[in-house]
mmCIF file of the N, C-alpha and C atoms, coordinates in Angstrom:
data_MODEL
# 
_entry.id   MODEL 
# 
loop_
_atom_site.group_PDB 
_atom_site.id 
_atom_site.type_symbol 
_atom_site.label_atom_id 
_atom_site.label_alt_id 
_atom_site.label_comp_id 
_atom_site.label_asym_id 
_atom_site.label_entity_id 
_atom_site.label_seq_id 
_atom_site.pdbx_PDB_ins_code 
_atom_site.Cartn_x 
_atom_site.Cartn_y 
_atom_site.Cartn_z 
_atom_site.occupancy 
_atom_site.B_iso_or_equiv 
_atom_site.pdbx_formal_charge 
_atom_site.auth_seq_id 
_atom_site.auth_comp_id 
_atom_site.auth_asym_id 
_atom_site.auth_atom_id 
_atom_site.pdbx_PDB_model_num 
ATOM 1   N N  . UNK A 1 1  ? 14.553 -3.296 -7.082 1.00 0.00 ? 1  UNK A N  1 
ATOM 2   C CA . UNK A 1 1  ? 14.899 -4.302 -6.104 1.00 0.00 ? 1  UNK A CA 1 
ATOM 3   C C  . UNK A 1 1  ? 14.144 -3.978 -4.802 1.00 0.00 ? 1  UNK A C  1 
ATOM 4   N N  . UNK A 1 2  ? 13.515 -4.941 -4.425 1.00 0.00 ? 2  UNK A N  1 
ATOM 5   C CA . UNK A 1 2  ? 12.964 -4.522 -3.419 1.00 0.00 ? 2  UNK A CA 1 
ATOM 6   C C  . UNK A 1 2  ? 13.406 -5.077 -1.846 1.00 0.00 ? 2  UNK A C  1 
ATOM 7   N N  . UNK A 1 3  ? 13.338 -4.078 -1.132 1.00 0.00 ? 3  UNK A N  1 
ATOM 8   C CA . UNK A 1 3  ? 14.141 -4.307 0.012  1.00 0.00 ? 3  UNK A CA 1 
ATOM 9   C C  . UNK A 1 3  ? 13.432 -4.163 1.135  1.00 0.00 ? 3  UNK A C  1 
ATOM 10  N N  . UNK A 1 4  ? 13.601 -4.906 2.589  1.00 0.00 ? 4  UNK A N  1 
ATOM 11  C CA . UNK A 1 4  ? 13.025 -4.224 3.877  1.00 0.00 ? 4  UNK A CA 1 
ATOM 12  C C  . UNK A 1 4  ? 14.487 -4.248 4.747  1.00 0.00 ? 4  UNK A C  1 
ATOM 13  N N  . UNK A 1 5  ? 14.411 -3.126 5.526  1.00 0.00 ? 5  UNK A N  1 
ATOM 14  C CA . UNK A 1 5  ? 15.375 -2.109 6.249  1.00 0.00 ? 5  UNK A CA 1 
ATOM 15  C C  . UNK A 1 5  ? 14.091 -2.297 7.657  1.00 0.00 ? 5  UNK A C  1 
ATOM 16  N N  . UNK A 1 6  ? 15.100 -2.703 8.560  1.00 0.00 ? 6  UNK A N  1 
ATOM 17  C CA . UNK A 1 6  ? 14.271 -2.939 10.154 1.00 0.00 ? 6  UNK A CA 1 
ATOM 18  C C  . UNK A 1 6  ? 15.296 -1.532 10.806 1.00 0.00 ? 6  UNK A C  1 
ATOM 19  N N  . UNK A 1 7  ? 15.065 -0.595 11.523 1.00 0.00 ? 7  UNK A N  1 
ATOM 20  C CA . UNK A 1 7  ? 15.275 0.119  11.803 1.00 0.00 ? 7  UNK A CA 1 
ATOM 21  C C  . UNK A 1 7  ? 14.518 0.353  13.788 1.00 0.00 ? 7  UNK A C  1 
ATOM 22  N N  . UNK A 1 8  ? 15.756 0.241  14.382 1.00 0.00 ? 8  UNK A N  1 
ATOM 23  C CA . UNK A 1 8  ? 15.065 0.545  16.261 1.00 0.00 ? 8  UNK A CA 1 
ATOM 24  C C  . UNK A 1 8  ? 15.129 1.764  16.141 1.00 0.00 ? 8  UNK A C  1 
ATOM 25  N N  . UNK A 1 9  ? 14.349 2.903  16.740 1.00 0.00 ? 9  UNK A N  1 
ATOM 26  C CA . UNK A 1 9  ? 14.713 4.148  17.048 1.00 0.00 ? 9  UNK A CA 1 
ATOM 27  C C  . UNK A 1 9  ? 13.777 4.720  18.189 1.00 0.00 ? 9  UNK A C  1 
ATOM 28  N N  . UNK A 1 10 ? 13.914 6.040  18.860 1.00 0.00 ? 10 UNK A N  1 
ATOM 29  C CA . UNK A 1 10 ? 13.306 6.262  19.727 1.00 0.00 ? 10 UNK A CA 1 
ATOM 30  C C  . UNK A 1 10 ? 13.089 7.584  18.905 1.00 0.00 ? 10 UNK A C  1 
ATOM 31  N N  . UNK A 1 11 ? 13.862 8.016  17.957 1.00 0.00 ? 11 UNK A N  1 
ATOM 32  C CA . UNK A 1 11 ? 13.513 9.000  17.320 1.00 0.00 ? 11 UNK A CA 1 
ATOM 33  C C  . UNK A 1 11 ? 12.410 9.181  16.600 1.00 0.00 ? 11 UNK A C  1 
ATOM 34  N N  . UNK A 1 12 ? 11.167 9.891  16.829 1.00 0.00 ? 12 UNK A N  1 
ATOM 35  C CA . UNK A 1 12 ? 9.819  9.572  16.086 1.00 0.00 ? 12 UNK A CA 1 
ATOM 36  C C  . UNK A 1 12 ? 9.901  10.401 15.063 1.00 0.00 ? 12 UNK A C  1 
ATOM 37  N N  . UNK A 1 13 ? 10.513 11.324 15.089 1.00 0.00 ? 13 UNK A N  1 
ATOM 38  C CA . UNK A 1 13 ? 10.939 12.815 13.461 1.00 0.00 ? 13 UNK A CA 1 
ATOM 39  C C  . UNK A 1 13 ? 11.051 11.662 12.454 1.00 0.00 ? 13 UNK A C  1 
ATOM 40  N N  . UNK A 1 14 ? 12.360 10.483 12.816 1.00 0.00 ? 14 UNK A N  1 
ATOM 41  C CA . UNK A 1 14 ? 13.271 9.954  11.901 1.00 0.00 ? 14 UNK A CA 1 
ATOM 42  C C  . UNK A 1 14 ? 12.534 9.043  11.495 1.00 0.00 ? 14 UNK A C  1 
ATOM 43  N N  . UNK A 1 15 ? 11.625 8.094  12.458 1.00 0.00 ? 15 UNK A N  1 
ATOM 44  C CA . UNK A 1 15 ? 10.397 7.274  12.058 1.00 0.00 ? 15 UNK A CA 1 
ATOM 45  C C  . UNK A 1 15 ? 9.429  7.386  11.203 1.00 0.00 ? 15 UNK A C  1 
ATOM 46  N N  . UNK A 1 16 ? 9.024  9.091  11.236 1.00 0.00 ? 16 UNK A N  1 
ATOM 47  C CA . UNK A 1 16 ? 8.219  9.581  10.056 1.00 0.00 ? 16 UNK A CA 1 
ATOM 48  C C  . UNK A 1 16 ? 8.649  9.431  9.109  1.00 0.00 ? 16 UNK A C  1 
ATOM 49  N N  . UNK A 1 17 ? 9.582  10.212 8.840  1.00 0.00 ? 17 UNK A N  1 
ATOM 50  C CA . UNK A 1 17 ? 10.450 10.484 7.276  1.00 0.00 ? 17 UNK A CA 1 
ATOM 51  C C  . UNK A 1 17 ? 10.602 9.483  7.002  1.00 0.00 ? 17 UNK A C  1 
ATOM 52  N N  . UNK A 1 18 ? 11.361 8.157  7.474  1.00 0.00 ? 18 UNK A N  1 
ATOM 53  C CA . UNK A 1 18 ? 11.900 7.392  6.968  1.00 0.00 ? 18 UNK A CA 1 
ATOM 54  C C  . UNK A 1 18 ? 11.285 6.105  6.804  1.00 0.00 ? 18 UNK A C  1 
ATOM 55  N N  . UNK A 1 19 ? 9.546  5.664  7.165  1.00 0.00 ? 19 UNK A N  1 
ATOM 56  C CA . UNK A 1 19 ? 9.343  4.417  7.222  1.00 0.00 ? 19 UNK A CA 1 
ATOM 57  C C  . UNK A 1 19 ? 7.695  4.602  6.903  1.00 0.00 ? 19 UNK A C  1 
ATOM 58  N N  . UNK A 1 20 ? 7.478  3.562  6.572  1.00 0.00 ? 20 UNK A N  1 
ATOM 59  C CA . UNK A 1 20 ? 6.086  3.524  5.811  1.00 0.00 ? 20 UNK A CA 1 
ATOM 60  C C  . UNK A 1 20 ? 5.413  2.158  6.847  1.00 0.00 ? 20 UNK A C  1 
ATOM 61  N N  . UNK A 1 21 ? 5.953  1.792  7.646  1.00 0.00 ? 21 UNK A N  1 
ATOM 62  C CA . UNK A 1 21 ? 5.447  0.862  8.477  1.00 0.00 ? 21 UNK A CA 1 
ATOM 63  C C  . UNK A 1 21 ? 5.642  0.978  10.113 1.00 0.00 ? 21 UNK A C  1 
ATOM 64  N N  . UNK A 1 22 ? 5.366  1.492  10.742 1.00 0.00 ? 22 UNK A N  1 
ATOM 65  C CA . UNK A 1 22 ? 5.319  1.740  12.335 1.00 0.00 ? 22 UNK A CA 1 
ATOM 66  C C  . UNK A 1 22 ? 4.836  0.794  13.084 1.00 0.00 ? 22 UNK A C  1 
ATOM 67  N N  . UNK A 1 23 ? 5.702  -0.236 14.248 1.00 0.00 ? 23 UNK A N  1 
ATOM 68  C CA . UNK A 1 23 ? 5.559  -1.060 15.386 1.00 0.00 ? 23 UNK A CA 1 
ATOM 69  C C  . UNK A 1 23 ? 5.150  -0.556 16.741 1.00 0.00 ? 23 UNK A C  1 
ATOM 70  N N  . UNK A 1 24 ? 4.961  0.070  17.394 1.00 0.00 ? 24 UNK A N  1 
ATOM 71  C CA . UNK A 1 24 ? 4.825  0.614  18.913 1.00 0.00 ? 24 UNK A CA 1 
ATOM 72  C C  . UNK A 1 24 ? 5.083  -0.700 19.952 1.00 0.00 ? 24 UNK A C  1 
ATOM 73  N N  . UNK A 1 25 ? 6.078  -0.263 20.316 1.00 0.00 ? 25 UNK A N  1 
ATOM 74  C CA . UNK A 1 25 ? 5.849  -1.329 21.986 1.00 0.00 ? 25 UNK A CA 1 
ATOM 75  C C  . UNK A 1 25 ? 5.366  -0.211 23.339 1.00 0.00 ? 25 UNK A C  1 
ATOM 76  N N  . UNK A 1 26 ? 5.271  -0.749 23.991 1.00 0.00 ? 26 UNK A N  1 
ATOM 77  C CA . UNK A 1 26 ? 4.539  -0.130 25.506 1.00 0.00 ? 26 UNK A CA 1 
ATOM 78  C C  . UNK A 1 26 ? 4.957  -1.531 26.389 1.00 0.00 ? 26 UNK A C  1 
ATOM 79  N N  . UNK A 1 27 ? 5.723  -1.224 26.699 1.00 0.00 ? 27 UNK A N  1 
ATOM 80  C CA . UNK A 1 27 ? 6.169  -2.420 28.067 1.00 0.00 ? 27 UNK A CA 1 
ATOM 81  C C  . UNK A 1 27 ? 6.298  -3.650 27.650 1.00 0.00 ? 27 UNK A C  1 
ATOM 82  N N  . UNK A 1 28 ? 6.700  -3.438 26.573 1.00 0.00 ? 28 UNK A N  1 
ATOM 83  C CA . UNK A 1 28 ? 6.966  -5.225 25.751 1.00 0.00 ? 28 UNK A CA 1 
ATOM 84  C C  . UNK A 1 28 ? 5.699  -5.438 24.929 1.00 0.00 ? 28 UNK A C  1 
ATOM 85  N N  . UNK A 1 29 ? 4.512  -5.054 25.257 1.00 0.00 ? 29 UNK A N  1 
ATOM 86  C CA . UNK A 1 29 ? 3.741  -5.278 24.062 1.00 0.00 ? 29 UNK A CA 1 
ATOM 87  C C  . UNK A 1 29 ? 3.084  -4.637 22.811 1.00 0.00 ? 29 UNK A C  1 
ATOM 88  N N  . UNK A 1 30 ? 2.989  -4.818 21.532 1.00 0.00 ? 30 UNK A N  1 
ATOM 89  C CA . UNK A 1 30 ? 2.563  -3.962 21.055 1.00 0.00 ? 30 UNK A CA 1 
ATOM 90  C C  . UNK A 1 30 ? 1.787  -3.473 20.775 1.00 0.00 ? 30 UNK A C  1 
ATOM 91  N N  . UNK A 1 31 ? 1.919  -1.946 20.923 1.00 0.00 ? 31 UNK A N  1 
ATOM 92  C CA . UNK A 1 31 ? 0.119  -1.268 21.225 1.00 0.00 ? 31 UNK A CA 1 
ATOM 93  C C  . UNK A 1 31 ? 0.004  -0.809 19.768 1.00 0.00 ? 31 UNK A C  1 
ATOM 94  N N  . UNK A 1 32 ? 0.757  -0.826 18.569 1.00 0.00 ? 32 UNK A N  1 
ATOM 95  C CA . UNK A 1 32 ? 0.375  -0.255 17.467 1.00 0.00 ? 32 UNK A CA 1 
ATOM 96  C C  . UNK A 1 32 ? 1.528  -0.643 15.976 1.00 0.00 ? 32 UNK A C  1 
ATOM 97  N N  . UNK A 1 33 ? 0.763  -1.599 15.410 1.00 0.00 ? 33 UNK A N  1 
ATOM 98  C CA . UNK A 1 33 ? 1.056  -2.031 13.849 1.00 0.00 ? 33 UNK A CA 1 
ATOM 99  C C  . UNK A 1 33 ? 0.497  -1.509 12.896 1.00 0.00 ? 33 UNK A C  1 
ATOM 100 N N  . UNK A 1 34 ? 1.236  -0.383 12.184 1.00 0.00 ? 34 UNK A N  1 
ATOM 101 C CA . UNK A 1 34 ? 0.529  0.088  10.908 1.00 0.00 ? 34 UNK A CA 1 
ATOM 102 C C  . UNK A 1 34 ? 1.240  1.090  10.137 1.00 0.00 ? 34 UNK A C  1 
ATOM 103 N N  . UNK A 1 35 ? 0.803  1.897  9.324  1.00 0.00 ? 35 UNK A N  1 
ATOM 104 C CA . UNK A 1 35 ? 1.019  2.912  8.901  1.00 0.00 ? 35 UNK A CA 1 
ATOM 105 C C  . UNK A 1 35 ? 1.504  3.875  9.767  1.00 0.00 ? 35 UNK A C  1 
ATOM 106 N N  . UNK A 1 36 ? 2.654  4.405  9.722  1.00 0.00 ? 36 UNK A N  1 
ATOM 107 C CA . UNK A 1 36 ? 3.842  5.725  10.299 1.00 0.00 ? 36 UNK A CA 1 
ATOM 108 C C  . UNK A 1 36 ? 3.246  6.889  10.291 1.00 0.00 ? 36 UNK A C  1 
ATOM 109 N N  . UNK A 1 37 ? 2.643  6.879  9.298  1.00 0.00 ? 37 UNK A N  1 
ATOM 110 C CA . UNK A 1 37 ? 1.980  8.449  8.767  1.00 0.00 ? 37 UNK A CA 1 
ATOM 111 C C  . UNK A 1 37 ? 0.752  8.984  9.554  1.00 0.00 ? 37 UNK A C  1 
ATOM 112 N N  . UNK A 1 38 ? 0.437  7.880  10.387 1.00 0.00 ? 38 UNK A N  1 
ATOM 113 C CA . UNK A 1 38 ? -1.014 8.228  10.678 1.00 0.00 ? 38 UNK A CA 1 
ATOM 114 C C  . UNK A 1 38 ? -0.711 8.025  12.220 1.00 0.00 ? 38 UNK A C  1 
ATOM 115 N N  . UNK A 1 39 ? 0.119  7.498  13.019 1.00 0.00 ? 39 UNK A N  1 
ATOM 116 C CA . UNK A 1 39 ? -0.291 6.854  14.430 1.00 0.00 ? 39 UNK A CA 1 
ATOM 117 C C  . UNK A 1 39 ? 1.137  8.168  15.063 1.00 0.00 ? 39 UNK A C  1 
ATOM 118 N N  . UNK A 1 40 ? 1.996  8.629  14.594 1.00 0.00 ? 40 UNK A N  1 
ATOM 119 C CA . UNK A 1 40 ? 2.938  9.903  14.263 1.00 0.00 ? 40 UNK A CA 1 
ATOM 120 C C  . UNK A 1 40 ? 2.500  10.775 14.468 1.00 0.00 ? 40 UNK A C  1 
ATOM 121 N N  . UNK A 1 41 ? 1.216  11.507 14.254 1.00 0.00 ? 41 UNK A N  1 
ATOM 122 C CA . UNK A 1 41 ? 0.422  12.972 14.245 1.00 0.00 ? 41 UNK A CA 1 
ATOM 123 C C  . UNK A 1 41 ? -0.599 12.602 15.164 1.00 0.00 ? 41 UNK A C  1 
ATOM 124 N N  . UNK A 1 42 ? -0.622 11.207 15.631 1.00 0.00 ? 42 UNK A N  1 
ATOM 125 C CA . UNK A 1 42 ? -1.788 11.047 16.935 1.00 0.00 ? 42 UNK A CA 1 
ATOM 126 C C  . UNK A 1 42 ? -1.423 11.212 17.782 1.00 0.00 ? 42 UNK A C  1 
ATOM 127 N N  . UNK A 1 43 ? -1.505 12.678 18.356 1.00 0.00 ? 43 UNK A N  1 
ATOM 128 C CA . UNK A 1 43 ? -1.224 13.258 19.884 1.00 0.00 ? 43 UNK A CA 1 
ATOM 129 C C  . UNK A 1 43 ? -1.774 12.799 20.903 1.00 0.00 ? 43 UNK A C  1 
ATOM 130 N N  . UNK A 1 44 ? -2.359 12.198 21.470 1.00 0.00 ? 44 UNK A N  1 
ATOM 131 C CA . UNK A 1 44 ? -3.602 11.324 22.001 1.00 0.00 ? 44 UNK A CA 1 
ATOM 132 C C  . UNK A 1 44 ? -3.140 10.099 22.334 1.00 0.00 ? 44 UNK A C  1 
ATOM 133 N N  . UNK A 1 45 ? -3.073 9.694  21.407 1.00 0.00 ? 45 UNK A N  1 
ATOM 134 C CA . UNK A 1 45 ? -2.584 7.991  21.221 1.00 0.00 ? 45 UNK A CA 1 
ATOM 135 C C  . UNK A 1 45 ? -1.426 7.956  21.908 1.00 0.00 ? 45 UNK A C  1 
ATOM 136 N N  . UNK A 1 46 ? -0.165 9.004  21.013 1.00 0.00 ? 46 UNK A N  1 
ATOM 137 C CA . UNK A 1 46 ? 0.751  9.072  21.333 1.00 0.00 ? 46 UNK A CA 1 
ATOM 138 C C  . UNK A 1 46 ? 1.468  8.838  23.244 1.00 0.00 ? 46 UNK A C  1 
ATOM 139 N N  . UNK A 1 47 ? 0.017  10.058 23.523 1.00 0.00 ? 47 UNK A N  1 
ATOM 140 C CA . UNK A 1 47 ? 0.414  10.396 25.338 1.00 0.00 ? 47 UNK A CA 1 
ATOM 141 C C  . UNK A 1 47 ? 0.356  9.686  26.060 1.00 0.00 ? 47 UNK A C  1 
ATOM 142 N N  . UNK A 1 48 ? -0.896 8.641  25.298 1.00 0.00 ? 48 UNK A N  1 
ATOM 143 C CA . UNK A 1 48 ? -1.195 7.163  26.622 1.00 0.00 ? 48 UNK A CA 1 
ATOM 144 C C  . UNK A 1 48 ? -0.377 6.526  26.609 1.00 0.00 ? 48 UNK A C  1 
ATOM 145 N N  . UNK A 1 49 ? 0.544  6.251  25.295 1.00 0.00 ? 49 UNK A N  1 
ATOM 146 C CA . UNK A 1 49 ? 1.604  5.208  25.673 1.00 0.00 ? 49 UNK A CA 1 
ATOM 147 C C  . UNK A 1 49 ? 3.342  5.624  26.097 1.00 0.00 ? 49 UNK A C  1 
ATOM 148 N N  . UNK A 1 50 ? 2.814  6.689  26.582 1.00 0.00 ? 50 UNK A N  1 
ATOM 149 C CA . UNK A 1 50 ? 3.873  7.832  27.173 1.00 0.00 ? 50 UNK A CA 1 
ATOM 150 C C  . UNK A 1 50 ? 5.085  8.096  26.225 1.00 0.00 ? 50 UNK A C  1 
ATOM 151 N N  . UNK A 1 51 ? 4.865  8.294  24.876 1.00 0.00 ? 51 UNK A N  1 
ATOM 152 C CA . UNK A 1 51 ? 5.190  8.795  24.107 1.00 0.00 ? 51 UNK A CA 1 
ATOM 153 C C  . UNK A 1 51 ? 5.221  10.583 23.332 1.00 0.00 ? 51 UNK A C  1 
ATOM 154 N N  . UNK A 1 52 ? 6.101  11.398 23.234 1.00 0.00 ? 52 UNK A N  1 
ATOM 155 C CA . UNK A 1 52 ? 5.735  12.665 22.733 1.00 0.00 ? 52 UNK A CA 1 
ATOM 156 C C  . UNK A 1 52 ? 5.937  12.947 20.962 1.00 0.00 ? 52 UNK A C  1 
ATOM 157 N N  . UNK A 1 53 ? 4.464  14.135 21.162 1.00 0.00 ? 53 UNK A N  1 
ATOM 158 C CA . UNK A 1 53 ? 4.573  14.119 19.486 1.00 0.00 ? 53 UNK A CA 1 
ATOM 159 C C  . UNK A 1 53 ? 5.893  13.842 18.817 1.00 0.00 ? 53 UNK A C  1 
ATOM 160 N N  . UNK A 1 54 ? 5.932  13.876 17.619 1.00 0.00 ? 54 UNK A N  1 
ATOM 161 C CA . UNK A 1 54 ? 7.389  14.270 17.070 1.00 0.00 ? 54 UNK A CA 1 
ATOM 162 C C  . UNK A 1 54 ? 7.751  15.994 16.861 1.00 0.00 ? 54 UNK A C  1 
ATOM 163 N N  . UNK A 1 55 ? 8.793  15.999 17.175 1.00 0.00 ? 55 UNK A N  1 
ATOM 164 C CA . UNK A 1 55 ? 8.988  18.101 17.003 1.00 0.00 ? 55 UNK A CA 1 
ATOM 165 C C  . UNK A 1 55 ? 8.448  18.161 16.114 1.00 0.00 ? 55 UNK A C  1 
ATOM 166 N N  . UNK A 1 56 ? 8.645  17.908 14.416 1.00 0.00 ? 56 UNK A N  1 
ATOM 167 C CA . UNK A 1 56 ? 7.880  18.610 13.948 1.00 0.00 ? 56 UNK A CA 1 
ATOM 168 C C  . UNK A 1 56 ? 6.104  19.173 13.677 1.00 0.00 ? 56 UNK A C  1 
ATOM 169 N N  . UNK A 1 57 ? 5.474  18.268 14.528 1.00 0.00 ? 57 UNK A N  1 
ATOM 170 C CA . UNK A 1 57 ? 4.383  18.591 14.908 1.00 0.00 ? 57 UNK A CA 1 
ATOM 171 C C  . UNK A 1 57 ? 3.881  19.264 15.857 1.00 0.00 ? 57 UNK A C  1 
ATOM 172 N N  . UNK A 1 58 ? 5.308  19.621 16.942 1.00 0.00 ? 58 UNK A N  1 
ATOM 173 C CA . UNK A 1 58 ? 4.755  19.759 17.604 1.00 0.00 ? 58 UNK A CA 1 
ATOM 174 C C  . UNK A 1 58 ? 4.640  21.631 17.811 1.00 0.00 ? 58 UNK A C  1 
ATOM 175 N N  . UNK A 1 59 ? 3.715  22.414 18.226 1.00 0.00 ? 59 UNK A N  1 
ATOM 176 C CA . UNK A 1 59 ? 3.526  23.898 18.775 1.00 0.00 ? 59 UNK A CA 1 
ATOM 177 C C  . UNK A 1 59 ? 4.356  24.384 19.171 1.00 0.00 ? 59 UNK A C  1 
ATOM 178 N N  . UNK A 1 60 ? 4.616  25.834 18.697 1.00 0.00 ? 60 UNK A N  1 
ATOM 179 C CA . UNK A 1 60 ? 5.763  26.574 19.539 1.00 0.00 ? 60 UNK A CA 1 
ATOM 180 C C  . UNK A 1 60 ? 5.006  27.570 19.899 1.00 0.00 ? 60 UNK A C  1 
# 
């Protein structure tokens, strides 16, 4: 059965694990439609839209 589950979170750990499709807003618009797996480990990307890695990526 196939299903879609819309999920808000600010949690990006829980975003990884749990979703195969990633939205980004930045001030109401969106800066990023795609794949979770890939825009998640973009530290870079992540910072401009004043976003932080997710812990588990991130350095101790």
């Amino acid at each position: 059965m196939d299903k879609t589950v819309v999920i808000v979170t600010h949690d990006l750990d829980l975003a990884y694990e749990f979703s195969n499709r990633c939205i980004l807003l930045n001030n109401g618009e969106v800066v990023f439609d795609g794949r979770s797996k890939e825009v998640l480990k973009d530290e870079a990307f992540l910072k401009d839209n004043n976003l932080d890695l997710p812990l588990m990526f991130r350095k101790v």
